[in-house]
N, C-alpha and C positions, 0 to 999 in steps of 0.2 A: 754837405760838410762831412768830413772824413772822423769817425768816429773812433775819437781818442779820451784821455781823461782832464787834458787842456782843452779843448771843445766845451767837453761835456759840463766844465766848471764855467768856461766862461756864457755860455750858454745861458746858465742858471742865474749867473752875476747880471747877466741884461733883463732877465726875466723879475729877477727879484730885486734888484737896484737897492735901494737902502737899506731895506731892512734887515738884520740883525741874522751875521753868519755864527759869530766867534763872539765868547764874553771871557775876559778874561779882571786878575785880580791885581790894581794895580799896587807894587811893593810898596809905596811910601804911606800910603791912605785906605790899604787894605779894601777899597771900595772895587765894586765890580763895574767894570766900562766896556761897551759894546761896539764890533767892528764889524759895516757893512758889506754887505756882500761886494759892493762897488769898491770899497774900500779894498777888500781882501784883493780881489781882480786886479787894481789898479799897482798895490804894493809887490803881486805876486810878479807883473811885468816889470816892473821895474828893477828886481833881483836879474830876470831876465836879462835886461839889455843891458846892466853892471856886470855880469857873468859874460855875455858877450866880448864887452871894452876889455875886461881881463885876458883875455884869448880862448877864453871856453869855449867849447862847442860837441858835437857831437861823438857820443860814446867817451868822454871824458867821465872819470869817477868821482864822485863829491862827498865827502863827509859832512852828516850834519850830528854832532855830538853834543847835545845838552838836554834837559828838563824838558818837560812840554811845556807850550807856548805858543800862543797864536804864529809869529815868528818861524818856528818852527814848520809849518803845514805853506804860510807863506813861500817857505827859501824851498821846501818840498817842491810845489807847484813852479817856481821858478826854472829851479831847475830842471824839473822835465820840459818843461819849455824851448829849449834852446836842444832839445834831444841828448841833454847829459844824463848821468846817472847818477841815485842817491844811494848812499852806502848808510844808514843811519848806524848809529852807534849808540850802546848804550852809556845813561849817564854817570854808571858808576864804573866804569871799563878802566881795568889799571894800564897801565904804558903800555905794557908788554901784549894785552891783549888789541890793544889800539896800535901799534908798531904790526903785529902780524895781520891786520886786517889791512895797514895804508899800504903796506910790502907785497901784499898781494892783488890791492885792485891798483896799484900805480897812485895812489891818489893824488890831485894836484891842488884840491882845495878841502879846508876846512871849515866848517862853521862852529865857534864855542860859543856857548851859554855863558857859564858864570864863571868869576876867576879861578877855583880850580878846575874847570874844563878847558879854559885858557893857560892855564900853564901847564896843564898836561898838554896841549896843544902846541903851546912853545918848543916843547924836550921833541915831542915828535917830531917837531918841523927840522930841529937838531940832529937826527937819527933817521931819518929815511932819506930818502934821494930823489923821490918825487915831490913832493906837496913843497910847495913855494910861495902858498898864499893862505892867510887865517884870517877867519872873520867874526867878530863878537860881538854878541847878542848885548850883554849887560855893559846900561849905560854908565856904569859909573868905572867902569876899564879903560884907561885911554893906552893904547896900542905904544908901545916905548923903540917899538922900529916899520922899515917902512915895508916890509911885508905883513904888518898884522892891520889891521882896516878896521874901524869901528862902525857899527851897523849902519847908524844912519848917516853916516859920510858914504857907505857903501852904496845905500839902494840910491844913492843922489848922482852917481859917477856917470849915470847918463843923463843929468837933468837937462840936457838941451835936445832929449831924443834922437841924438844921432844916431841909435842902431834899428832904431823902428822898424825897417825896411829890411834889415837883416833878420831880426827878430819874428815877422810876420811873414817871410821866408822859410825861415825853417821852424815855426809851427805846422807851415802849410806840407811838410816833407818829413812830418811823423808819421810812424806808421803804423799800423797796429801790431808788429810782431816786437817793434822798439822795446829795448831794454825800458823797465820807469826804476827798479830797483834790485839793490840786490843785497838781500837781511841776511845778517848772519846767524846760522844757532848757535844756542847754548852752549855744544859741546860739552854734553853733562857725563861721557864717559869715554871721549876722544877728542879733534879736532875740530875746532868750528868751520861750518863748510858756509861759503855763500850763495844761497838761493836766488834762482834767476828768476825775476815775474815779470810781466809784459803787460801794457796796454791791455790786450787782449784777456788777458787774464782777470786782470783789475775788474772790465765791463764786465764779464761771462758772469763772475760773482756778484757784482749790483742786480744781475738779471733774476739771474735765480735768488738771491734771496728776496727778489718781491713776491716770488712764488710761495715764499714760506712765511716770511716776519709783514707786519705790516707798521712801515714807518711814514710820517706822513712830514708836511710843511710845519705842522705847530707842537714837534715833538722836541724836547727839552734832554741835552745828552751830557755827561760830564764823563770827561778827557782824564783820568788821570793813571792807568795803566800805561805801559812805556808806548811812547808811539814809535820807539825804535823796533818795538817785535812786531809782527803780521796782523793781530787779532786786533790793537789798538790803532793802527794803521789801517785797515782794509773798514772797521768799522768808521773812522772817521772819512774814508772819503766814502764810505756807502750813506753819511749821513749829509754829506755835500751832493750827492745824486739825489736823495729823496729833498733836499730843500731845508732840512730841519736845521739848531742851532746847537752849536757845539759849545761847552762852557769847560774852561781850562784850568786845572787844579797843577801847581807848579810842585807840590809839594806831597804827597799821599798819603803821609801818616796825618793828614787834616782832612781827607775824603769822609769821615764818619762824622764832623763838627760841620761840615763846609754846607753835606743834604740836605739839611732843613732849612738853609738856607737859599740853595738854588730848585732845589723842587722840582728834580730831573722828571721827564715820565719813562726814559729809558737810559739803558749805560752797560757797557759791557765790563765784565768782572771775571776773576778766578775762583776756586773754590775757597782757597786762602783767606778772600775777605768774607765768604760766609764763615769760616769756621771764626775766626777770630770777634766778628759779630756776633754770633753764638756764645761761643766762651764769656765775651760779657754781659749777655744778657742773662747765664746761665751764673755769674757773677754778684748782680743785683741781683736776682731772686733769691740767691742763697742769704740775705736780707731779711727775706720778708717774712709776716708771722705765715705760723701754720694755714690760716683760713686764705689768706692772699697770695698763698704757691698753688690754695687745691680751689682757686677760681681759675690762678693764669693754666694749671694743669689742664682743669673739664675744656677752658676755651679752646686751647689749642687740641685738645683732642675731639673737640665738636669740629672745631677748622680743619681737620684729618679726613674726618667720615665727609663733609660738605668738600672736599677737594679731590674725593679721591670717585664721586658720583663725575666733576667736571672734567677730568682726566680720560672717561670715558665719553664724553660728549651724552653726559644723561641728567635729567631734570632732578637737583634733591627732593625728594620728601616732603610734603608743607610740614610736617614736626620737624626736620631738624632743618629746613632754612630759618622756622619760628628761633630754635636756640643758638643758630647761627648768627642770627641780627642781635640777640643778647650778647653772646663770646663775644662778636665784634667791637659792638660797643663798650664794654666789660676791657678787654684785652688785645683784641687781633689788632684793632687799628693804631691803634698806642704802638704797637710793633713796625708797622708801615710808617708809622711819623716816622722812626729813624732813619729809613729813606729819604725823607721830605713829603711824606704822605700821596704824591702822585703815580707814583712807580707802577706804567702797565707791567714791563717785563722788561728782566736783565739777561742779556744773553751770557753764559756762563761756559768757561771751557782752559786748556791748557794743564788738566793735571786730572787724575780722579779724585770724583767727590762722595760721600756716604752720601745712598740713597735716603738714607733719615735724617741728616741735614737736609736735603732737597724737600722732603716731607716736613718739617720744622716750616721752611719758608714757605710751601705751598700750604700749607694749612692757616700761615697768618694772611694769605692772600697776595701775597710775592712772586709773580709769575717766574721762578728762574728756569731760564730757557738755556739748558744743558745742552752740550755738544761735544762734538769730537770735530778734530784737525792736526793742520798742521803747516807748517811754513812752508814747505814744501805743495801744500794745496790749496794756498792762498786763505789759509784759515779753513770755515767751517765745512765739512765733509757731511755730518750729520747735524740736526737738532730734532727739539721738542716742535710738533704744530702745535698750535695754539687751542685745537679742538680734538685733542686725542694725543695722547701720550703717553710712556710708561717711565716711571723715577726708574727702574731700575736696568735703564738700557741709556747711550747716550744718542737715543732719539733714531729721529726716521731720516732715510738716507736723502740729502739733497733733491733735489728736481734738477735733471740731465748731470748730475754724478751714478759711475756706475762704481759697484765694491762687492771685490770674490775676493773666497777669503779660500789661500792654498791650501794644499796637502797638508802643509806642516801647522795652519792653524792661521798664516799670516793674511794679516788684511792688505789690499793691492785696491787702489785707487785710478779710476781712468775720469776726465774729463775735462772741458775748458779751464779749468780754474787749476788744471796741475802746472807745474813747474817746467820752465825751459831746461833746468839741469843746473849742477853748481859750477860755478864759477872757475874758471881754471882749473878743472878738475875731472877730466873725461875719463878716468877710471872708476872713480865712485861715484858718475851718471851713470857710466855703464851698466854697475851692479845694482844701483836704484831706481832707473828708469826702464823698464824693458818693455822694448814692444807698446809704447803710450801708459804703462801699468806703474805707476808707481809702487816700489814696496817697503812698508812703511818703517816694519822693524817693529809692529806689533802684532799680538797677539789677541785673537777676538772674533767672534761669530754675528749670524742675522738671524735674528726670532722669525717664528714660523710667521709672525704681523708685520715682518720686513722689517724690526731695530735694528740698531746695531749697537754690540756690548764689545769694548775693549776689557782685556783683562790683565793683559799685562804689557809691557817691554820685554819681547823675548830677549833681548839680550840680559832682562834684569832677573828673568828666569834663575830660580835658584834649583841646582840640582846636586843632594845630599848625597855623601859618600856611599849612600844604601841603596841610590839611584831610582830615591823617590824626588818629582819636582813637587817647588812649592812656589806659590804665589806670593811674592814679599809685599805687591800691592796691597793682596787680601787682607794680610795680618796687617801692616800698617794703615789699609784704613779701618777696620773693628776696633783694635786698640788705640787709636789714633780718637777715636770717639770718648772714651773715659777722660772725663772732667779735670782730670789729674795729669795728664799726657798731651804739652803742646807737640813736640816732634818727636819721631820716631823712625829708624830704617830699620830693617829685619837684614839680619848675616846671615850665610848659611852656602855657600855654594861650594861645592866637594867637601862640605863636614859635614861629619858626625850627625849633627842634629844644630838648629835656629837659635839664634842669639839676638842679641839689637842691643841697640844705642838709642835710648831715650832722654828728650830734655825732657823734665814736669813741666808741670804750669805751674809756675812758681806765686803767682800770687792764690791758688788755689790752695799749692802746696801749705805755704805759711799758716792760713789760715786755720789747719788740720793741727798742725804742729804746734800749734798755740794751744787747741785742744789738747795735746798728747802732754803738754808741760813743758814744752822746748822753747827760750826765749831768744836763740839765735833767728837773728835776718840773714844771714851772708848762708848763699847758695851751696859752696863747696862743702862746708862746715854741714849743713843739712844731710845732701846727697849720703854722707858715708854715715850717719848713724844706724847701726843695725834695724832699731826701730821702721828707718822712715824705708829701709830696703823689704823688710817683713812685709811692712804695709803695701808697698808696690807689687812685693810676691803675690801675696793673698788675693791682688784686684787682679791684677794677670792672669794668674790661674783660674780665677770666677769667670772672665771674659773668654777664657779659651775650652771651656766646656767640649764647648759642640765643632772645636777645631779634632781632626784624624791626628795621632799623638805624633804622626812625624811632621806636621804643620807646625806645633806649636812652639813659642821660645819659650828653652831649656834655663837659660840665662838673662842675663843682661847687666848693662851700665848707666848709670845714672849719668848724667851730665851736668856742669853746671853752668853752662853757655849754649844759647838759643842756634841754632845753624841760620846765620845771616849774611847778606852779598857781602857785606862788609867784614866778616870774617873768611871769607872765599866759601864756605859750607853751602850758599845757594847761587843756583846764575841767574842770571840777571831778570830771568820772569817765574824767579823762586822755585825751582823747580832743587832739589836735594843733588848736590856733585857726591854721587856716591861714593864714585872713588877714590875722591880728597877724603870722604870721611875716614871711608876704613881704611887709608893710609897714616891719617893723623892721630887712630887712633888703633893701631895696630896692637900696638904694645898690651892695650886694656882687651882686644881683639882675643889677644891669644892667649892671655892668662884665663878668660871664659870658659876656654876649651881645657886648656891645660888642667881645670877643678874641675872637669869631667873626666 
């Protein structure tokens, strides 16, 4: 049997027959209900052979633009099936950026989620000149013409199996160079480009990471990072290889209510959700009396010194595993419940994270398993082992990934798991792909113990009028750590000296300002009181101590709006559109400068 990622599924579906792939939450009764592995197999061909009866077939381009959902991994699998292609989309993608992705892969089919992804679905099918067929997921949408198809009318279109024989044809005539997708980035400071990954690629990464992660059949995973980007995509189908059960969260901002309830033992995540985890924990403490901040203190810094012995792969102390079994009990494990108390390890990646956040969690006993990637490399490049480590690296380089890092600093990627090149776009293959080497367009080294440290986006490289560079990562993640600072970007490139745009953490804020005598709630009204700018002065410049004075920000702006997808300030796997910001806010930009 020719080893592809439709094999390799349906493989596991004969192997494991009833038992439980997918759980998902159903809308009307809120109750979680489970989909067998047979199930999932039996539904996924039948997308199949309806994609067939439509005229689909091979290297044809498919959109699937909605939520996560079982559905979703289903019409996936389908459609690689028939040797089409999935274009996934994200679910919050305005027109325009949904019109330049159907315009350039041809697309001929849709699949929408919920009614506004069906009628953004609609406009499109209005405005491009390929896609001639929409199919939608949510039951309570009935299609009001005869190009739009409601789900289960769709996966029924070959209920007499007449394409069977077509269908188990051209599974047999996949190959493993076959297109399975093609993701598109972010485009956080140009054009979004789409990523070719193959078959080939797909496996080469299930392989290697059994070399590093250890997932097994009774491992518990919750879905709710977009499965339209790579990291949420490649882990669910590496959890369809290992056998485990995937559990589908429709909605994210419920991921923190939903854990103690499904009681994952693993989940992939950004650093996003640690910090914001943080923040409220760091929230209810500021609650508590004196003597129960300096219990949760000593535990977590006994959970420090006991994590940072297993980091090296060495045996604690019989005194401090003694005061470690206390901390725990006492506090670490109360921290783990937020989880859902099972949690071996979360693989963590897509942005940099403070190695004292990473320390926070490994100390309550939170394996987070840091990494470096990219879509471009099918996700993980590096991580943490699970018996040796350093927080302040993002881990040890893959097994059969190779990574030299150039003349100018930049890290270059070779291996199975790299990229076929972007999508109609043989010029910026050209300059990205050289010789098997990917170049990634960051910046970062390998410890003499073999890690690897990203440190910046050269491109986000800031280089001062006095033609000193400065690390904007740096400062925004230090200052990004102050209890008082949810977001922050640092300015600075051909000026003078460093600036930023910070939003507070406004419910920390308030809190402060209530002390100070101010009984205003509304954000804008806060931001400009001399007072509450003073106060942010004073903790800036404490923070920036041991920053070189041409590091440090000279200025800044208060905000009183959070950078969110929905205001265009983040894309779509939260990652900062820098240069929406400093254009939108130019004006505040240059009066900074201008008081210098």
């Amino acid at each position: 049997m020719k080893e592809n990622i439709v094999n390799m599924i349906l493989e596991r579906a004969s192997r494991f027959s009833s038992r439980e792939v997918f759980r998902y939450r159903k809308a009307e009764s809120k109750i979680y209900e489970s989909i067998s592995w047979e199930s999932f197999a039996s539904e996924s061909q039948k997308v199949s052979r309806a994609l067939i009866s439509l005229g689909l077939g091979p290297s044809d381009n498919i959109g699937i633009f909605s939520e996560n959902r079982p559905e979703w991994v289903i019409s996936d699998l389908g459609i690689i099936g028939i040797r089409s292609v999935v274009v996934p989309l994200y679910a919050t993608s305005s027109k325009q950026q949904l019109k330049y992705i159907a315009d350039e892969t041809q697309m001929k089919l849709i699949i929408a989620g919920n009614r506004e992804q069906y009628e953004k679905a609609i406009w499109l099918q209005k405005n491009t000149k390929t896609l001639k067929k929409i199919i939608v997921f949510d039951p309570d949408i009935a299609p009001d013409n005869d190009s739009c198809i409601d789900w289960h009318k769709f996966i029924n279109l070959d209920a007499g199996n007449r394409f069977e024989p077509e269908l188990k044809q051209r599974m047999q005539e996949i190959q493993p160079d076959d297109l399975v997708t093609i993701i598109y980035t972010s485009g956080t400071t140009g054009e979004s480009k789409g990523v070719m990954l193959t078959h080939s690629t797909f496996l080469y990464a299930f392989k290697i990471h059994d070399e590093r992660l250890n997932v097994n059949e009774r491992d518990v995973s919750v879905c709710f990072l977009p499965l339209s980007h790579v990291f949420e995509r490649i882990w669910t189908y590496y959890l369809l290889y290992r056998g485990a059960t995937n559990v589908f969260i429709d909605n994210p901002r419920e991921v923190v209510t939903q854990l103690p309830i499904i009681k994952p033992t693993v989940m992939c995540t950004v650093p996003r959700f640690f910090e914001k985890t943080f923040e409220g924990i760091q929230s209810e403490l500021s609650k508590w009396s004196p003597v129960k901040k300096k219990i949760f203190n000593w535990s977590v810094k006994t959970g420090l010194k006991y994590s940072e012995y297993l980091s090296k792969t060495q045996k604690p102390p019989i005194g401090l595993s003694l005061k470690h079994g206390v901390a725990d009990a006492l506090v670490l494990k109360k921290l783990r419940n937020i989880f859902g108390g099972k949690i071996r390890f979360m693989p963590c990646a897509g942005a940099a994270i403070s190695p004292s956040l990473l320390r926070f969690f490994h100390a309550a006993g939170i394996f987070v398993n840091y990494g470096y990637g990219a879509t471009e490399t099918s996700a993980t490049v590096s991580c943490f082992k699970s018996d040796r480590y350093d927080l302040d690296t993002c881990g040890t380089i893959m097994p059969g990934i190779e990574v030299k890092i150039s003349e100018e600093g930049e890290i270059l990627i070779k291996g199975g798991t790299v990229f076929k090149g972007y999508f109609n776009k043989p010029e910026e293959t050209g300059k990205t792909l050289i010789d098997g080497w990917y170049h990634s367009g960051d910046q970062g080294y390998i410890t003499p113990d073999g890690d690897l440290v990203m440190t910046d986006r050269i491109k986000d490289l800031i280089k001062t009028s006095s033609a000193k560079y400065v690390s904007p990562q740096k400062i925004e993640l230090v200052l990004g750590q102050d209890p008082f600072i949810e977001q922050i970007i640092a300015i600075g490139d051909k000026r003078k000296y460093v600036t930023a745009l910070i939003v507070p953490s406004f419910a920390t804020l308030k809190s402060e300002a209530e002390k100070m005598g101010f009984k205003t709630t509304e954000n804008a009204e806060l931001i400009v009181r001399k007072e509450i700018i003073e106060f942010y002065n004073i903790r800036i410049n404490k923070i920036q101590e041991e920053f070189a004075p041409y590091e440090r920000v000279v200025r800044f702006k208060l905000l009183p709006e959070p950078f969110s997808i929905q205001n265009g300030m983040l894309t779509n796997t939260l990652k900062v559109r820098r240069n929406a910001l400093i254009e939108q806010y130019k004006e505040d930009i240059e009066k900074m400068y201008l008081a210098g």
